[in-house]
Z-matrix of the N, CA and C atoms (Angstrom, degrees):
N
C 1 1.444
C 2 1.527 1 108.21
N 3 1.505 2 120.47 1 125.79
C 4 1.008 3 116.64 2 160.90
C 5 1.786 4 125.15 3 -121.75
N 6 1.496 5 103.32 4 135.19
C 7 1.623 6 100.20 5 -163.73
C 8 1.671 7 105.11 6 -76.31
N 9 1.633 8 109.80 7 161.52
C 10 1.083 9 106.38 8 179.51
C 11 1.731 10 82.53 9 -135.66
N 12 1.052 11 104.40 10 151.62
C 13 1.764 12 120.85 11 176.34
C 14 1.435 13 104.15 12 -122.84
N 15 1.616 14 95.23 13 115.38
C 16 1.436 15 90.44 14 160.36
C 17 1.656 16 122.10 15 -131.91
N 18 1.360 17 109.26 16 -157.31
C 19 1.458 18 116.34 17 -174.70
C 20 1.645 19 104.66 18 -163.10
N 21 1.628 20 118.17 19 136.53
C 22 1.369 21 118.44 20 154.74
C 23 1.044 22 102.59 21 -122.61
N 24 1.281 23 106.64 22 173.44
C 25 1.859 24 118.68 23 -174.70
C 26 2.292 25 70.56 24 -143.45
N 27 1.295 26 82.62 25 161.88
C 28 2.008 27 104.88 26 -149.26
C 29 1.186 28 92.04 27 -168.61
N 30 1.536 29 98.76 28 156.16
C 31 1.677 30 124.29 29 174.63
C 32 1.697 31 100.44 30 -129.24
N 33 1.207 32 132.60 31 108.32
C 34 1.232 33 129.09 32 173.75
C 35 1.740 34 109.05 33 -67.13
N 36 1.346 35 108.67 34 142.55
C 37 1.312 36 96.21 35 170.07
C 38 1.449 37 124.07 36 -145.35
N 39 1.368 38 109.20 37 36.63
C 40 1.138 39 117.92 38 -171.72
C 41 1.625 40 124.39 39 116.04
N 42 1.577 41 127.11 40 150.93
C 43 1.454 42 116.54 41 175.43
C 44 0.788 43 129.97 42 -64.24
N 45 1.482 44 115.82 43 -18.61
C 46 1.623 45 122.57 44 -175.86
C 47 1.520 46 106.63 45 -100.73
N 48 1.480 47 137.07 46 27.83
C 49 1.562 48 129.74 47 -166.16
C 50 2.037 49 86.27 48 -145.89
N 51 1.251 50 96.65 49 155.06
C 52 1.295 51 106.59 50 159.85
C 53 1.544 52 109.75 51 -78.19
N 54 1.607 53 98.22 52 141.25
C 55 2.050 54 88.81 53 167.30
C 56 1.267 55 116.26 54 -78.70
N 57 1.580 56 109.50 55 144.43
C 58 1.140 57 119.93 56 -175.36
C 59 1.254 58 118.92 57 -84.30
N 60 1.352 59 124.29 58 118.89
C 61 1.493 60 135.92 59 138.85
C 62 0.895 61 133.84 60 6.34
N 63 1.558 62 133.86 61 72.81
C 64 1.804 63 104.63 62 176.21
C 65 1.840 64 99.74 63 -102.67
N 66 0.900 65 107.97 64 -34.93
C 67 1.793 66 113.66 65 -158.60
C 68 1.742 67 112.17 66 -140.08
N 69 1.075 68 90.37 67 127.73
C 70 1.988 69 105.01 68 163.67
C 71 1.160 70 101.52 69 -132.74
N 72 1.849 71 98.37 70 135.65
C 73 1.183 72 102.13 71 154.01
C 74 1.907 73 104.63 72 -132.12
N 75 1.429 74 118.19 73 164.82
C 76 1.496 75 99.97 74 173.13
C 77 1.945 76 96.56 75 -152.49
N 78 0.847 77 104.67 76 156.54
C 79 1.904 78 115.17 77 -173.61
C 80 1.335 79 116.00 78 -129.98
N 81 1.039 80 154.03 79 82.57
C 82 1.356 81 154.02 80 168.98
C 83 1.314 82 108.01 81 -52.85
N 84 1.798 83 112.59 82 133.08
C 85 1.606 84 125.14 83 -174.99
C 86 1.136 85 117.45 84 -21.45
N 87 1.690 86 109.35 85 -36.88
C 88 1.638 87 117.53 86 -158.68
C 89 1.672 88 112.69 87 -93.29
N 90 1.425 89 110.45 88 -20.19
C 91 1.484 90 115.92 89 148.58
C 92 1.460 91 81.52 90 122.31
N 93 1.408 92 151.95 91 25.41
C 94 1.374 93 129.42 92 104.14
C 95 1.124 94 132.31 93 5.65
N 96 1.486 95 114.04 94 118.73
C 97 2.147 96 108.79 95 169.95
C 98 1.013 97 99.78 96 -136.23
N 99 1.652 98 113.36 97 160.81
C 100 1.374 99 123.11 98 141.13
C 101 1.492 100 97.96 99 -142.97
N 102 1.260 101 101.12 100 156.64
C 103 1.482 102 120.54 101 179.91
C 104 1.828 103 113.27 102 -143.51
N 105 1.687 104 103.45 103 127.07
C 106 1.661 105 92.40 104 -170.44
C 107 2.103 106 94.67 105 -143.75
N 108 1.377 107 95.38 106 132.15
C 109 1.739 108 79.38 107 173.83
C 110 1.973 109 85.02 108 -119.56
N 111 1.374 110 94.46 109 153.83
C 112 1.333 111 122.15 110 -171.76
C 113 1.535 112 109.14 111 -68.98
N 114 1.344 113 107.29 112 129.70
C 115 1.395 114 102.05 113 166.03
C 116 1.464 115 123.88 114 -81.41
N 117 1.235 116 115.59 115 -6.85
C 118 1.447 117 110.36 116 -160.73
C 119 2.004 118 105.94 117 -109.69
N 120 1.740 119 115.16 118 -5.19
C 121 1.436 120 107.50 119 -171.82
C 122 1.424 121 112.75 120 -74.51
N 123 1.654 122 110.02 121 148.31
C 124 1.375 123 96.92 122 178.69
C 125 1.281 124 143.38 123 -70.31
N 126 1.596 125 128.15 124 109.87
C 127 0.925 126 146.04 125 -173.79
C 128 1.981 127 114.26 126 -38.87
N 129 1.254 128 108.19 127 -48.08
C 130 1.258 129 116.66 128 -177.16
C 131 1.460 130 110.23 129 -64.28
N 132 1.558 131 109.30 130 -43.66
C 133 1.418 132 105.54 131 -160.37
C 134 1.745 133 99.94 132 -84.69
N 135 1.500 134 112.66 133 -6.88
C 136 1.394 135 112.26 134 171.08
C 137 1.725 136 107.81 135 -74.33
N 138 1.146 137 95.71 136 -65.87
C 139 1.639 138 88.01 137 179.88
C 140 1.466 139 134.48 138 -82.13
N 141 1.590 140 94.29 139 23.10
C 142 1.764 141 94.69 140 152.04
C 143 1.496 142 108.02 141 -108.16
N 144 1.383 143 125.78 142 9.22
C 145 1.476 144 115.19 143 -174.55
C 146 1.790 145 95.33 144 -111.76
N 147 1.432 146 107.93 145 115.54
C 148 1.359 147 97.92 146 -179.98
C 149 1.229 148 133.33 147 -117.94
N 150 1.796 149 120.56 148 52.82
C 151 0.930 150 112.08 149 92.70
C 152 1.525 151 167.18 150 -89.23
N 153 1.336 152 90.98 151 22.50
C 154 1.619 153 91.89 152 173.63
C 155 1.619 154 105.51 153 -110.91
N 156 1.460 155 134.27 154 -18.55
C 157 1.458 156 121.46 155 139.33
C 158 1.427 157 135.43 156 -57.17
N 159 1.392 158 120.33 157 -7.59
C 160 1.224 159 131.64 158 174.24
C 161 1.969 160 99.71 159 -100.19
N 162 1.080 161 124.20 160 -33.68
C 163 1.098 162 108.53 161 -175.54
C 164 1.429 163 127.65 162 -124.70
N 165 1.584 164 113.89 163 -1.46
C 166 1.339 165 134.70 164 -173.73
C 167 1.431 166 109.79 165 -114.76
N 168 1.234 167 111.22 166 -64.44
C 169 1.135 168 122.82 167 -156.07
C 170 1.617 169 114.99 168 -65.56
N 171 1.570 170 121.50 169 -29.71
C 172 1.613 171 139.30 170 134.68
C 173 1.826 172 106.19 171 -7.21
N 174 1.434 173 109.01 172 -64.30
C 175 1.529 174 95.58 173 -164.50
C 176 1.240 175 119.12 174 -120.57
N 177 1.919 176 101.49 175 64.24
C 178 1.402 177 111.26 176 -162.37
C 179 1.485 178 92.71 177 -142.05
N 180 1.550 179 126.98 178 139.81
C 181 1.775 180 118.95 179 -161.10
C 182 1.937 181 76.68 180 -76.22
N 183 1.211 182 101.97 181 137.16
C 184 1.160 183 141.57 182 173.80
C 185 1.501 184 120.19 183 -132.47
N 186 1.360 185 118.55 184 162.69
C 187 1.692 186 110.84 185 -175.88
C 188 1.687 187 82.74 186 -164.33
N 189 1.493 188 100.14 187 153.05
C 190 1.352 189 115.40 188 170.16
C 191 1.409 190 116.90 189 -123.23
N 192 1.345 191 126.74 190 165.45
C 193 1.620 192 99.27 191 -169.28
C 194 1.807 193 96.55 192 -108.89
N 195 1.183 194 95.11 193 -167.94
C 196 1.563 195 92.58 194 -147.40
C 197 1.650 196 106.57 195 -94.20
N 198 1.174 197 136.91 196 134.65
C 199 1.307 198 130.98 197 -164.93
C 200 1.269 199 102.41 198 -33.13
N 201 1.470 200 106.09 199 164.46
C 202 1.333 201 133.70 200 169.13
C 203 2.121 202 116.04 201 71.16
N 204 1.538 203 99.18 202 -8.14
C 205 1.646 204 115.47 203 150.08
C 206 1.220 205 118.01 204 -77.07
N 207 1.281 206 108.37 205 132.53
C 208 1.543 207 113.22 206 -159.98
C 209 1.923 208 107.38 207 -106.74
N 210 1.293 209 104.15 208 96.57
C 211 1.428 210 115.01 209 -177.25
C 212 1.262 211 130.86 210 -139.67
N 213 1.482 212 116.81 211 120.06
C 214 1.638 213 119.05 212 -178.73
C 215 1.521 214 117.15 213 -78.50
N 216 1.406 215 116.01 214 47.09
C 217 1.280 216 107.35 215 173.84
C 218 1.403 217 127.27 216 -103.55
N 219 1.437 218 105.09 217 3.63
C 220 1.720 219 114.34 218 148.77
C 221 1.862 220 92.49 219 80.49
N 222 1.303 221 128.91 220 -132.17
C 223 1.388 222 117.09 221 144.43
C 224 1.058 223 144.13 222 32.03
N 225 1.428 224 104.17 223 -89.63
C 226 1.824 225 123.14 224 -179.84
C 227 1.472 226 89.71 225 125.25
N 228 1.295 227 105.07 226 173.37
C 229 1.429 228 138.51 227 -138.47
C 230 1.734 229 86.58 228 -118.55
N 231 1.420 230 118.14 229 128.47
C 232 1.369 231 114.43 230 153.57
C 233 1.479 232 127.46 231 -56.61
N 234 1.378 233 103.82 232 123.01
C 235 1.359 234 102.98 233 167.85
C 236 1.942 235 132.05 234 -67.95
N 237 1.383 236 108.74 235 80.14
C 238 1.484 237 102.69 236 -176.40
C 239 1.570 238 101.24 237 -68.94
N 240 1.180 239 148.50 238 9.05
C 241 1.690 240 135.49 239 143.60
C 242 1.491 241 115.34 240 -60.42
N 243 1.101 242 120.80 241 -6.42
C 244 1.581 243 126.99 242 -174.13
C 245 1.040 244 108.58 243 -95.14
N 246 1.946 245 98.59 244 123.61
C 247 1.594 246 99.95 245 -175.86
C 248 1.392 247 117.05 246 -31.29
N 249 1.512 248 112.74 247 -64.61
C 250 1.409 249 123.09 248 -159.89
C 251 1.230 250 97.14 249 -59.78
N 252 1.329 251 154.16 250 -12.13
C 253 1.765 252 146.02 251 143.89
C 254 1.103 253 98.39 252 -44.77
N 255 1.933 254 101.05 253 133.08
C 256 1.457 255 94.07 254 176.01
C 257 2.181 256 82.94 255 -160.02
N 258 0.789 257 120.19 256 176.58
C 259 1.848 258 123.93 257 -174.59
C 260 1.671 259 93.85 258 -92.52
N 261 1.286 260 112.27 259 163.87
C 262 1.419 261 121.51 260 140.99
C 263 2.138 262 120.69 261 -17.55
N 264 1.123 263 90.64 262 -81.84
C 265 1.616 264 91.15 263 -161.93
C 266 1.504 265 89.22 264 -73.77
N 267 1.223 266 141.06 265 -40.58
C 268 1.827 267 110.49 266 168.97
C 269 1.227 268 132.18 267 -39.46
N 270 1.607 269 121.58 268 -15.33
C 271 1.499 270 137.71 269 -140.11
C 272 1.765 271 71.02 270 -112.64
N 273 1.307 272 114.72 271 -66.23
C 274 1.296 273 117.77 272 -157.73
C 275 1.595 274 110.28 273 -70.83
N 276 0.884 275 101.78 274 -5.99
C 277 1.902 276 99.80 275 177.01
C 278 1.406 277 84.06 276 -106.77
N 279 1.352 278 164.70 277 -74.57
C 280 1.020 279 172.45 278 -75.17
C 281 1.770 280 100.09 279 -125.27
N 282 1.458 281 108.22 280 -37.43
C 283 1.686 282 128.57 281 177.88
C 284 1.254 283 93.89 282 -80.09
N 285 1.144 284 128.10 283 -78.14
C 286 1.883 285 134.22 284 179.62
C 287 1.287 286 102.47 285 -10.02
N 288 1.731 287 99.79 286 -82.41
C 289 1.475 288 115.41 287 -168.33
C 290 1.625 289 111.66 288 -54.51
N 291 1.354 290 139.70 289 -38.90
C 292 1.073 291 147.24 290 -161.20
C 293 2.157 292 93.13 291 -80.54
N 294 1.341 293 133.55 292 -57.10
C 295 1.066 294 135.80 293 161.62
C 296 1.366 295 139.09 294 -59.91
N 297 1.527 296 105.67 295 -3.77
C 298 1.610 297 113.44 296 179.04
C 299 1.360 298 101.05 297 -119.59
N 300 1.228 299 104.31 298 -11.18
C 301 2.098 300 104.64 299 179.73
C 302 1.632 301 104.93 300 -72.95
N 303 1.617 302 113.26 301 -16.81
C 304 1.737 303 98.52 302 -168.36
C 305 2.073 304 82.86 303 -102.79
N 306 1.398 305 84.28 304 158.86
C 307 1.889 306 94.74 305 155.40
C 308 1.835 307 104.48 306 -66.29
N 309 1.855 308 81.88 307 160.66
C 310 1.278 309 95.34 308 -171.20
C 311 1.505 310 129.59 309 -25.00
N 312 1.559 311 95.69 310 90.65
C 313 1.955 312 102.11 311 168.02
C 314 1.130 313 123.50 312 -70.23
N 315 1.148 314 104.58 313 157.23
C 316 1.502 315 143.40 314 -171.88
C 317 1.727 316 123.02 315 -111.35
N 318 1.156 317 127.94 316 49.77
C 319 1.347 318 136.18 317 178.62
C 320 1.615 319 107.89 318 -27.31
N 321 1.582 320 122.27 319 111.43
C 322 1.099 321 110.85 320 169.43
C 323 2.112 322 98.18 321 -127.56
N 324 1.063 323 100.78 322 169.66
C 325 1.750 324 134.07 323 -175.92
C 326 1.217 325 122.12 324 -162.75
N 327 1.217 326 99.82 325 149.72
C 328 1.707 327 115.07 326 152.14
C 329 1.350 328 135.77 327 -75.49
N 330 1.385 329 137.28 328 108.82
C 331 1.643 330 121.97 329 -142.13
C 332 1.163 331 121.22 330 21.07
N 333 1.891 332 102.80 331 73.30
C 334 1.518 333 103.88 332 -170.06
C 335 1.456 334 122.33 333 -95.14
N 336 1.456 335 105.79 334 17.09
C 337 1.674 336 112.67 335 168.80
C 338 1.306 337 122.15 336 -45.39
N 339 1.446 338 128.29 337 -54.31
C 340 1.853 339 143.96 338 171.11
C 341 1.592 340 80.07 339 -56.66
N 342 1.375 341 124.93 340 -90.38
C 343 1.476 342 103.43 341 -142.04
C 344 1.151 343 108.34 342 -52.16
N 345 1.303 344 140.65 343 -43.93
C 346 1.139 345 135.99 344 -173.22
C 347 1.316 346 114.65 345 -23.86
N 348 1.707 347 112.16 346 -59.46
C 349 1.152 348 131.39 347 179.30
C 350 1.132 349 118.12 348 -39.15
N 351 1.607 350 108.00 349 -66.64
C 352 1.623 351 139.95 350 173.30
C 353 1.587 352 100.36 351 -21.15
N 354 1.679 353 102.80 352 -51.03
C 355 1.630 354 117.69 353 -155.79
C 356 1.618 355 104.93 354 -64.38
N 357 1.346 356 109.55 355 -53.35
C 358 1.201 357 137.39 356 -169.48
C 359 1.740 358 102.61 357 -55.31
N 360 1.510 359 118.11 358 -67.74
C 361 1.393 360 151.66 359 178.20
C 362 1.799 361 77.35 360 -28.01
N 363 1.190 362 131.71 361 -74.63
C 364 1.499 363 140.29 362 -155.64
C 365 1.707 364 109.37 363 -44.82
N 366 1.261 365 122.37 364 -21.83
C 367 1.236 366 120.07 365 168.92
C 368 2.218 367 107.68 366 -120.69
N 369 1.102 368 127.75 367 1.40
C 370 1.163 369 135.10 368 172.45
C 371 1.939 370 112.23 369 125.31
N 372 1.232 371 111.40 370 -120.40
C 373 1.692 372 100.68 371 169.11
C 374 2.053 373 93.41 372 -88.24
N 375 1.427 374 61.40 373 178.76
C 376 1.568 375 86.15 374 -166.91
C 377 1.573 376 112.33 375 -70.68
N 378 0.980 377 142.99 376 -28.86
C 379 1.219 378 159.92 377 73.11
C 380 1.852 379 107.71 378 59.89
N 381 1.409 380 92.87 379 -53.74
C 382 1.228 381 127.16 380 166.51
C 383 1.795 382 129.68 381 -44.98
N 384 1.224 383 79.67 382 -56.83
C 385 1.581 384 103.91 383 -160.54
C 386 1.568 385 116.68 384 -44.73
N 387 0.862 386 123.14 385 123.62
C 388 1.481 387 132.82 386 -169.16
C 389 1.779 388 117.57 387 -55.17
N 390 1.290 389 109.40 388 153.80
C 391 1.901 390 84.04 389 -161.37
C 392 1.801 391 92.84 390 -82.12
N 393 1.340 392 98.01 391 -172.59
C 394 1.413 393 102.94 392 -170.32
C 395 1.644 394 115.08 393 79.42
N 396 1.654 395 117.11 394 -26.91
C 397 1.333 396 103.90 395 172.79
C 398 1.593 397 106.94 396 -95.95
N 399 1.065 398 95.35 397 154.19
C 400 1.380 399 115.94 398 -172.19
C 401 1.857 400 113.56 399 -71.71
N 402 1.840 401 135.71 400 117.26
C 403 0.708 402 124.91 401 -160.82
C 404 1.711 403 127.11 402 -79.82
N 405 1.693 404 89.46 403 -0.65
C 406 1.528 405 89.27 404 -172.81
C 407 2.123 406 103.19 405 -142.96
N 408 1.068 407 124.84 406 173.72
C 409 1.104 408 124.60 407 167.67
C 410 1.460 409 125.02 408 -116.35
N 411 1.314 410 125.69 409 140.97
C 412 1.625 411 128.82 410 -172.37
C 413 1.807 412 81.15 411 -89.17
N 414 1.348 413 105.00 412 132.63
C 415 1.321 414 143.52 413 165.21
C 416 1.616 415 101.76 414 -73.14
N 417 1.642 416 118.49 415 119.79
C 418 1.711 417 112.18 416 146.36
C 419 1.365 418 114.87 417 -71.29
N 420 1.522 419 113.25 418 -17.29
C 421 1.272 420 91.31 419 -162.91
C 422 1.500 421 113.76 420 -97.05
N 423 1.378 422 103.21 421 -17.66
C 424 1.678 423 119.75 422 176.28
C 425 1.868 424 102.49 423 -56.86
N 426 1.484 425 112.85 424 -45.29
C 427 1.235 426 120.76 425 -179.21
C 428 1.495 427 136.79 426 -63.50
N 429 1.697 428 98.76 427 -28.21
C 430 1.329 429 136.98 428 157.68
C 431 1.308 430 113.14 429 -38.21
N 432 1.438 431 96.31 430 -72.18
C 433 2.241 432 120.76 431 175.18
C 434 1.912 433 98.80 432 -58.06
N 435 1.381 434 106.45 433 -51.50
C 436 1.699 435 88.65 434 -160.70
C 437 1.546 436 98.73 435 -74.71
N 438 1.269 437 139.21 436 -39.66
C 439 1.936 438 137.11 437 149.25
C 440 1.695 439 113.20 438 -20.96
N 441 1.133 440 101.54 439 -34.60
C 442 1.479 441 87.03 440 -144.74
C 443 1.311 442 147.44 441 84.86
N 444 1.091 443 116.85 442 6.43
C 445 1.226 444 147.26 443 168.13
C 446 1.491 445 131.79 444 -57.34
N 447 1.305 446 135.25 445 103.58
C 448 1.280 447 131.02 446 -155.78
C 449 1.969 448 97.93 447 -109.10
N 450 0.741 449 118.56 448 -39.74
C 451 1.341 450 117.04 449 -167.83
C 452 1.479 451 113.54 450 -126.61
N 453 1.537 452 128.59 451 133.51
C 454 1.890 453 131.13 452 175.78
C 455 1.482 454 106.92 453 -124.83
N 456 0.959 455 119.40 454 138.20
C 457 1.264 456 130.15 455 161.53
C 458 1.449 457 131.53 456 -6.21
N 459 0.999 458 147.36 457 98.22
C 460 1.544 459 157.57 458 -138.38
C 461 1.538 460 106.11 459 -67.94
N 462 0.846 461 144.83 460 136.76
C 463 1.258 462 139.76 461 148.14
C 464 1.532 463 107.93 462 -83.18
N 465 1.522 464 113.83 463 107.51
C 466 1.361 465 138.64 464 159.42
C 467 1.538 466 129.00 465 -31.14
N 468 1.785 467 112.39 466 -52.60
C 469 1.447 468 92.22 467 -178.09
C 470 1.654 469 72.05 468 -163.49
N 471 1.428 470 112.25 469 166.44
C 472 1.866 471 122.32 470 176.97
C 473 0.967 472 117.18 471 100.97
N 474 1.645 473 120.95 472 -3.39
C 475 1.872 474 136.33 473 -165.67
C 476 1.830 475 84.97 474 -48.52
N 477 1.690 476 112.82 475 133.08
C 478 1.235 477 113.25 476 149.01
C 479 1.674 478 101.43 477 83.68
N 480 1.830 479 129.97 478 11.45
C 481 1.122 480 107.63 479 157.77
C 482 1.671 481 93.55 480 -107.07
N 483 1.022 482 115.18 481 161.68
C 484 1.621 483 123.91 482 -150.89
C 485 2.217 484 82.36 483 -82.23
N 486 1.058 485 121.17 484 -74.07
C 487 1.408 486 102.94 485 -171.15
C 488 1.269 487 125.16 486 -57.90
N 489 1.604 488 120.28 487 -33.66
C 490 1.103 489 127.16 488 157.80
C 491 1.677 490 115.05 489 -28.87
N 492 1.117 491 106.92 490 -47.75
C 493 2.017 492 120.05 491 -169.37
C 494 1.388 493 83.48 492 -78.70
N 495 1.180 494 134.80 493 -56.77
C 496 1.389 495 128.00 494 -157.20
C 497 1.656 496 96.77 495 -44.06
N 498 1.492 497 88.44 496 -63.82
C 499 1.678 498 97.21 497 -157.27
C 500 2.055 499 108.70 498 -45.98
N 501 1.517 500 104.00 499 -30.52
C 502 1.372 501 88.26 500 -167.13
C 503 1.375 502 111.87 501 -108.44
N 504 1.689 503 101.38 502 19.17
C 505 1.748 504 127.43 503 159.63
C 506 1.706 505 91.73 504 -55.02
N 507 1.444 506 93.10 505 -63.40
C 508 1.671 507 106.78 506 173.96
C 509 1.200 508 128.99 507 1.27
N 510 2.006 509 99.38 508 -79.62
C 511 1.441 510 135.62 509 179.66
C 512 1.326 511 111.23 510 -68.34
N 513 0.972 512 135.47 511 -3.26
C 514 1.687 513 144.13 512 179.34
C 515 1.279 514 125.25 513 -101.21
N 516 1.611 515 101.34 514 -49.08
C 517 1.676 516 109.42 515 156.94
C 518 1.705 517 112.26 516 -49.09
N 519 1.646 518 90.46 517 -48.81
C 520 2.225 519 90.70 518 -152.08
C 521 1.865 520 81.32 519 -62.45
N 522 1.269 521 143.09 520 -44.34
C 523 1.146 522 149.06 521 175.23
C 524 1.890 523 108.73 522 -16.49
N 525 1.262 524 84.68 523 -92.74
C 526 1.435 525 116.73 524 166.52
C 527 1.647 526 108.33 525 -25.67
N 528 1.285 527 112.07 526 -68.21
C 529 1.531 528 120.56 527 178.46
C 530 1.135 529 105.04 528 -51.64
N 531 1.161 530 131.31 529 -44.73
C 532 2.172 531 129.20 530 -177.91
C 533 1.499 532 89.92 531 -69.82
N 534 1.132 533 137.75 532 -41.57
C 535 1.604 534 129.16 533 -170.05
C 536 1.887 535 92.79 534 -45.91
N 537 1.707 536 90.55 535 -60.92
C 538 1.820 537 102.19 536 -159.30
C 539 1.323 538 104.51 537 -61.55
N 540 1.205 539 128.38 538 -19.46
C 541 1.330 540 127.03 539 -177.53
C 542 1.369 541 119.28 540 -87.28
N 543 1.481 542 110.66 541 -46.36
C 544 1.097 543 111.99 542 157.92
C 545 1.768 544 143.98 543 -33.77
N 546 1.693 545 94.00 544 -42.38
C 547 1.368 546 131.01 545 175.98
C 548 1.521 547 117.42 546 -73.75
N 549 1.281 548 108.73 547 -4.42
C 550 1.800 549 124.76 548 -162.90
C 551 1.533 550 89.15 549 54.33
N 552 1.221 551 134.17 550 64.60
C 553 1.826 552 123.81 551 172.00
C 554 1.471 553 99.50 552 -119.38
């Protein structure tokens, strides 16, 4: 088994809409990454919801235009010239390949129910999902509650960029695991 840690950053938009895409990131135990933000989520409905311009939208290639251009985009404008811009189905071949290259993975998150979704959403329903990916995600935080565990290790600085979270998805598991070990569990 090998774990993969990930993270999305998302725009909810209702029961009747798929959630939108802004950011993946994912880290394999062995220190593997990929990181991809979507070219195609809606920009508008991101930067009228503020918290995700106050806390997302910060560590996403962005550009503003240059004084004296006259534009209400508050923010700035995603940069789709940026590598890490990439469409829908790049993300989803790009996820495939990145999750079927290790032996049998192990999808883990932090309240990883939404991403799950997020994950799934990348090729249509879940239903969908290409073999080799994994159909469900191990929860830190579910593991947290069945431990006993009240408090993990802080994440320092990156809150809310999707690999950034991955990586300290990371630091929470290896956490967690010294608890179980500790515990003879």
């Amino acid at each position: 088994m090998t774990k993969i840690y990930y993270d999305t950053e998302f725009h909810e938009q209702g029961p009747d809409s798929p959630i939108d895409l802004i950011s993946i990131g994912m880290v394999t135990e062995h220190g593997s990454e990929l990181y991809a933000v979507s070219s195609e989520f809606d920009q508008n409905a991101v930067r009228a919801n503020p918290w995700l311009v106050e806390n997302v939208w910060p560590s996403l290639p962005t550009y503003k235009h240059p004084k004296g251009v006259r534009c209400a985009c508050g923010p700035g404008h995603l940069d789709r010239a940026h590598p890490d811009v990439r469409s829908r189905p790049q993300i989803a071949r790009m996820v495939q390949r990145f999750i079927t290259a290790v032996p049998d993975p192990v999808l883990v998150a932090y309240y990883g129910s939404y991403d799950h979704v997020v994950l799934a959403q990348l090729w249509g329903r879940m239903a969908d999902m290409p073999e080799g990916v994994p159909m469900w995600t191990w929860d830190i935080r579910q593991e947290m509650h069945c431990l006993g565990v009240d408090e993990l290790p802080r994440q320092e600085e990156g809150q809310h960029n999707a690999l950034a979270d991955a990586r300290h998805n990371k630091v929470m598991d290896d956490y967690l695991t010294g608890v179980r070990l500790r515990r003879g569990l």
